[in-house]
Each structure stands twice: as C-alpha cells, then as structure tokens.
C-alpha positions as CSV (number, residue, x, y, z in Angstrom):
1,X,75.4,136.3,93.8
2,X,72.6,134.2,92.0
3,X,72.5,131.6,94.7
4,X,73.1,131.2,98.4
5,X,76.1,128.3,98.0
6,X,78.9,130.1,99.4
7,X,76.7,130.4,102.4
8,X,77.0,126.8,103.3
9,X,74.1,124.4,102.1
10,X,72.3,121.6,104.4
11,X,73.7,118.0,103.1
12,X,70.8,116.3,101.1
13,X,68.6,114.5,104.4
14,X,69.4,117.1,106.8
15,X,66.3,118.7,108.4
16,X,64.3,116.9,106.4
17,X,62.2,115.7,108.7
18,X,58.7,117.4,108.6
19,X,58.2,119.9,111.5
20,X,61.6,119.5,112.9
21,X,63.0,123.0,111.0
22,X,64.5,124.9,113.7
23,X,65.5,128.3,112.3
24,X,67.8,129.5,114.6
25,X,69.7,125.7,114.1
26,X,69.8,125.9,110.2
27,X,71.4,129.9,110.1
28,X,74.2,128.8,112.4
29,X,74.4,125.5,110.2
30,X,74.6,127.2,107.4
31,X,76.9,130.1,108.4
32,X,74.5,132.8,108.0
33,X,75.2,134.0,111.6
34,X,78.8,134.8,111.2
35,X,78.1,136.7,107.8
36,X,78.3,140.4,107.5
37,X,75.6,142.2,107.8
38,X,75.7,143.5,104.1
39,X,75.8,139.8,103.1
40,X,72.9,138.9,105.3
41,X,71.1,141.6,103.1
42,X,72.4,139.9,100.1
43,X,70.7,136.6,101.4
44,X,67.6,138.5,102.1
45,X,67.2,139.9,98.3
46,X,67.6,136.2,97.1
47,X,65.3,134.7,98.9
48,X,62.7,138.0,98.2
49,X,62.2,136.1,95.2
50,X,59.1,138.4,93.7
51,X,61.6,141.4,95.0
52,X,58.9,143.4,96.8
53,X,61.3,144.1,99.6
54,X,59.4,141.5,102.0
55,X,59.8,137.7,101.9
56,X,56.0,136.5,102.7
57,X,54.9,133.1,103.9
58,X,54.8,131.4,100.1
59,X,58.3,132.7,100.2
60,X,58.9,130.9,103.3
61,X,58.2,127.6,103.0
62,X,60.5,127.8,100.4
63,X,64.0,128.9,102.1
64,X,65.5,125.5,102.3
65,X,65.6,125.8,98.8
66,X,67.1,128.7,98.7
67,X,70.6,126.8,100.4
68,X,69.8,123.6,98.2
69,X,67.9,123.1,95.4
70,X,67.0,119.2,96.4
71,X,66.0,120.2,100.2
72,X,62.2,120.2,101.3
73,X,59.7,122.4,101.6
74,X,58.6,123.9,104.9
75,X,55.6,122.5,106.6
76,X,53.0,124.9,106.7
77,X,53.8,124.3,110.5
78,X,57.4,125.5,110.4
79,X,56.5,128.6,108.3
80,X,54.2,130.0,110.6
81,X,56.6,129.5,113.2
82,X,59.0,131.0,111.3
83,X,57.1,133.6,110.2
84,X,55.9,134.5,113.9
85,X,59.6,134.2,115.1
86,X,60.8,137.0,112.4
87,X,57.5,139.4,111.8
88,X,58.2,142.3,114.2
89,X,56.1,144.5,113.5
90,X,53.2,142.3,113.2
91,X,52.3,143.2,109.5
92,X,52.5,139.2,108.4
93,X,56.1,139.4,106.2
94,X,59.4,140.0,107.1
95,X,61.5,142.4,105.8
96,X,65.4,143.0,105.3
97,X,65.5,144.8,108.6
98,X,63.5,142.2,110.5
99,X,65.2,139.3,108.7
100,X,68.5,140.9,109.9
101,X,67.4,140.8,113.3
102,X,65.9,137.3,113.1
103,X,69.4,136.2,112.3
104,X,71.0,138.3,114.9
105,X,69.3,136.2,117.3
106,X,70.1,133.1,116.1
C-alpha cells in the first residue's frame, strides 16, 4: 500500500481553506473511521514517513498530502491543534496507538 488512495481522497479545493482543517471532519470524509483497525495502522506507517514509529509535527502538516498529492499543507495552526488533539501521553508526537485512538474518536 504505497499510497492512501483506496482510503478515499479530499476533491482538489476541499479543506483548503487555511485554518479550517478539522480532523475529526476529514477521517470520516475520507473513510478512515470505518477502516479496520489493522488498516488504520497501515495508514499510520504511511504517513510515519521517516518510519520512527511516531508521526511528529513536520510530519503533520503534511497529512493532506498523504490522501492527495495536490492538497495543502497544514497551517502551523491546525498542526498544533492536531497534534494536541492526538498526543496522549504528552511526549509531543503521536504514535500508532495514539493515532488509533485519535481516529476512534472521530
């Protein structure tokens, strides 16, 4: 699974307006929500893109991307946000059990 396509992608101009990323929006959107919770992993790895089991904030402000090559970057805003909304345990990155749960909640 190189790339998160069968996942669903946002249409090009869909939350592309800066600050208006809602995260719990995009992973219903995108059907992330009603994945299995091994393919939620999968998704996780992907977007882990230096694989240090962890996606930090750089990482972040990517994920758009990582549904869509042509979609925006993240305000630094919205990955804070995001990163605050997922980081459990406080330690400033989210890992595959914390992303898992951030879904969850979605």
């Amino acid at each position: 699974m190189a790339t998160l396509e069968d996942s669903g992608s946002p249409s090009k101009g869909e939350d592309q307006a800066a600050d208006s990323f809602d995260h719990k929006k995009f992973f219903q959107m995108v059907g992330l929500k009603k994945k299995s919770a091994d393919d939620v992993k999968k998704v996780f790895h992907i977007l882990d893109k230096d694989k240090s089991g962890f996606i930090e904030e750089d990482e972040l402000g990517s994920l758009l991307r990582g549904f869509s090559p042509d979609a925006r970057e993240l305000s630094a805003k919205e990955t804070k946000i995001l990163l605050a909304a997922g980081d459990k345990d406080g330690d400033g990155k989210i890992g595959v059990d914390e992303f898992s749960t951030l879904v969850a909640e979605s």
